[in-house]
matplotlib code that plots the C-alpha trace (Angstrom):
import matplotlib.pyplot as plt

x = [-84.8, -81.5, -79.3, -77.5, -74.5, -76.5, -76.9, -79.8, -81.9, -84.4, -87.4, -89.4, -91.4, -91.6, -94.3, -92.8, -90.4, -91.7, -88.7, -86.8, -83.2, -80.5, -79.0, -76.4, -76.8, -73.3, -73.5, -70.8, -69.2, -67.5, -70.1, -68.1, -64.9, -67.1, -68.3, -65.3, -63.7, -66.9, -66.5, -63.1, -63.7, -66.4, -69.2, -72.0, -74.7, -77.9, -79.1, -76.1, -74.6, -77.9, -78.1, -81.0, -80.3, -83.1, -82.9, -81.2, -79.2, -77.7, -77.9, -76.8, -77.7, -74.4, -74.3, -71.0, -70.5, -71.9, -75.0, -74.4, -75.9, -75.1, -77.2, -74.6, -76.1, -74.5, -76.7, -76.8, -76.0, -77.3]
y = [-173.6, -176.2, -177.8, -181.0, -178.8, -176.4, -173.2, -171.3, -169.8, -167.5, -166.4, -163.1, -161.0, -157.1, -154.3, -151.4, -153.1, -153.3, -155.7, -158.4, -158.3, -160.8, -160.3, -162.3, -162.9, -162.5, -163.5, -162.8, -163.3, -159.3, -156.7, -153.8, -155.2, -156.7, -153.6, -152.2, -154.5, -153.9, -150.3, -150.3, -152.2, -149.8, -151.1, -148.1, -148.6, -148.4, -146.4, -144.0, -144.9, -146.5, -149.9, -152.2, -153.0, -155.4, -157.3, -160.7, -158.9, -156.6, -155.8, -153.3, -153.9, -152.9, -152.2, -152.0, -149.3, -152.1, -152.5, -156.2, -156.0, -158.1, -157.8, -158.0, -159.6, -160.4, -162.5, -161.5, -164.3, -164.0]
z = [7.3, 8.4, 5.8, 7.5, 8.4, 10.4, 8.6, 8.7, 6.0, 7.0, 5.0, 6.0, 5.1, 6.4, 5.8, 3.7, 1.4, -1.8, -3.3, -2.0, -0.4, 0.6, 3.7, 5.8, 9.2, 11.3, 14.5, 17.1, 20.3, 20.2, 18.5, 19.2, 17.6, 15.0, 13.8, 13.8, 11.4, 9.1, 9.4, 8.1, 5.4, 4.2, 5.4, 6.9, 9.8, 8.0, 11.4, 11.6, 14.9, 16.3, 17.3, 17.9, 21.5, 23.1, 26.3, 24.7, 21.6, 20.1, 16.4, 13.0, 9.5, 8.3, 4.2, 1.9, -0.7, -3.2, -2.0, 0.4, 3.5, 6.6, 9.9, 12.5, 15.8, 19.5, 21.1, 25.1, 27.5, 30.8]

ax = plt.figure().add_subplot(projection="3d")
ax.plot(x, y, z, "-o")
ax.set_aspect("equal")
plt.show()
């Protein structure tokens, strides 16, 4: 979903979760300093130091000590 400024809501639905989570999507122009910057303010790599790396992103679900989660995502420009 679009509002008429041009943020996104997305709704999905994944195999294995039993309850349902908010999670912000942050996308950037500089992952590694990104997750740096989340790092240091607490935040923890759901996947230890794994990331999702795929041919047209980049990605971490990164989660704070209270629980907020925000997928962090580069999108790849060929």
């Amino acid at each position: 979903m679009k509002d008429a400024d041009g943020h996104h809501v997305e709704v999905v639905g994944l195999d294995g979760i039993l309850r349902d989570i908010s999670v912000v999507r942050m996308n950037v122009d500089n992952y590694e300093e990104a997750y740096e910057i989340l790092i240091s303010h607490g935040f923890r790599n759901t996947r230890g130091e794994d990331i999702i790396q795929e041919k047209s992103a980049k990605s971490a679900m990164m989660v704070a000590p209270s629980g907020f989660q925000i997928m962090l995502i580069q999108h790849l420009k060929k």
